[in-house]
C-alpha positions as CSV (number, residue, x, y, z in Angstrom):
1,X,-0.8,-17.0,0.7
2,X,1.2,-14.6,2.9
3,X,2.0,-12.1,0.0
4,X,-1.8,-12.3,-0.5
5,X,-2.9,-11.2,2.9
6,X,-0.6,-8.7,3.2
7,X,-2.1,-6.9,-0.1
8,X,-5.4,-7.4,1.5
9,X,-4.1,-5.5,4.3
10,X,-3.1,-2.8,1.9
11,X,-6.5,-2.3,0.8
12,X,-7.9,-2.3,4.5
13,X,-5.4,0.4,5.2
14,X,-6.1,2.5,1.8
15,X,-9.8,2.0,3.2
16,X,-9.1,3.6,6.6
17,X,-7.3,6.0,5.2
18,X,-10.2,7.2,2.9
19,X,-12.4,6.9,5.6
20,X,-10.4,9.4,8.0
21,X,-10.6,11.6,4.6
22,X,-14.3,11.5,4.3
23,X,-14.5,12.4,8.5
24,X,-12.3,15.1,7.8
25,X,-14.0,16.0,4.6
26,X,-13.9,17.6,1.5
27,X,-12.6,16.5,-2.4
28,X,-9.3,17.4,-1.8
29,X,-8.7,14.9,1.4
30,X,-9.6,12.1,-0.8
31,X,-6.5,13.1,-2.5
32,X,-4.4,13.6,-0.2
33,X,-5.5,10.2,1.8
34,X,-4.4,8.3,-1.2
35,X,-1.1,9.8,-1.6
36,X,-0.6,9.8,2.4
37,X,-1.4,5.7,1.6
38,X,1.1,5.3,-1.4
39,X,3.6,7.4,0.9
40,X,2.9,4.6,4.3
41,X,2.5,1.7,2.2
42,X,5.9,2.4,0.5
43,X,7.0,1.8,3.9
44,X,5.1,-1.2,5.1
45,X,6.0,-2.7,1.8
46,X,9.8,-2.2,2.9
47,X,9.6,-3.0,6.2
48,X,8.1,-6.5,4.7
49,X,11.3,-6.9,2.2
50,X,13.7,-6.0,5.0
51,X,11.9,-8.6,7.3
52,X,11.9,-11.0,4.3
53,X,15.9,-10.1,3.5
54,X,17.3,-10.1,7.1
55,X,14.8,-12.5,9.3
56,X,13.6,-14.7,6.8
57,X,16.6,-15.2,4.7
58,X,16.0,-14.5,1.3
59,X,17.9,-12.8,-1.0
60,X,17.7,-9.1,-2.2
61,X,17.1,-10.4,-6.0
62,X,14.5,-13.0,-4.7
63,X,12.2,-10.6,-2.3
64,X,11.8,-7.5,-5.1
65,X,9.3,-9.1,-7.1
66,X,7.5,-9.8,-4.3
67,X,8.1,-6.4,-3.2
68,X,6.8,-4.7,-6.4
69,X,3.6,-6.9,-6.3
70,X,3.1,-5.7,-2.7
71,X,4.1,-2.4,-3.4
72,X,1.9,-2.2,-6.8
73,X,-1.0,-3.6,-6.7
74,X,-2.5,-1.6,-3.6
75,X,-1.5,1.3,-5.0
76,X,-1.6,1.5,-9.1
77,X,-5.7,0.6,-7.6
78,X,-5.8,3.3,-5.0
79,X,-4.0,6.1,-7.9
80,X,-6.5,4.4,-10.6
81,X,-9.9,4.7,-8.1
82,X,-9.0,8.4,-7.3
83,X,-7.8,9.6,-10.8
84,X,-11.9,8.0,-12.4
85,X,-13.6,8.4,-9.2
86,X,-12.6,10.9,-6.4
């Protein structure tokens, strides 16, 4: 459920950061606001497997998939969305 809500969380933030874009205008923000997400949710996605690793006790070996699927699905979305539609 966890790994869940924190995907959710990566399409809230891809959101904002589309909508910042559109304030700021212009095809070429859209752009950039999805690469400026992959860039910060590389890092959230980290921040989550170090927490996992060092806090929670798991393993390197057992958080990476977990990483990947946090890391991946938010964002292969967000690359697909802008490549057909911005």
């Amino acid at each position: 459920m966890r790994t869940a809500l924190i995907i959710l969380a990566g399409f809230v933030v891809w959101g904002l950061c589309l909508g910042v874009a559109k304030m700021i205008g212009g095809r070429g923000a859209m752009g950039a606001a999805t690469w400026t997400f992959c860039v910060v949710w590389l890092v959230a996605a980290g921040v989550n497997m170090w927490v996992g690793v060092t806090k929670a006790g798991y393993s390197f070996r057992e958080e990476l998939p977990i990483f990947l699927v946090i890391f991946l699905v938010p964002t292969i979305m967000a690359v697909i969305v802008k490549w057909k539609f911005l």
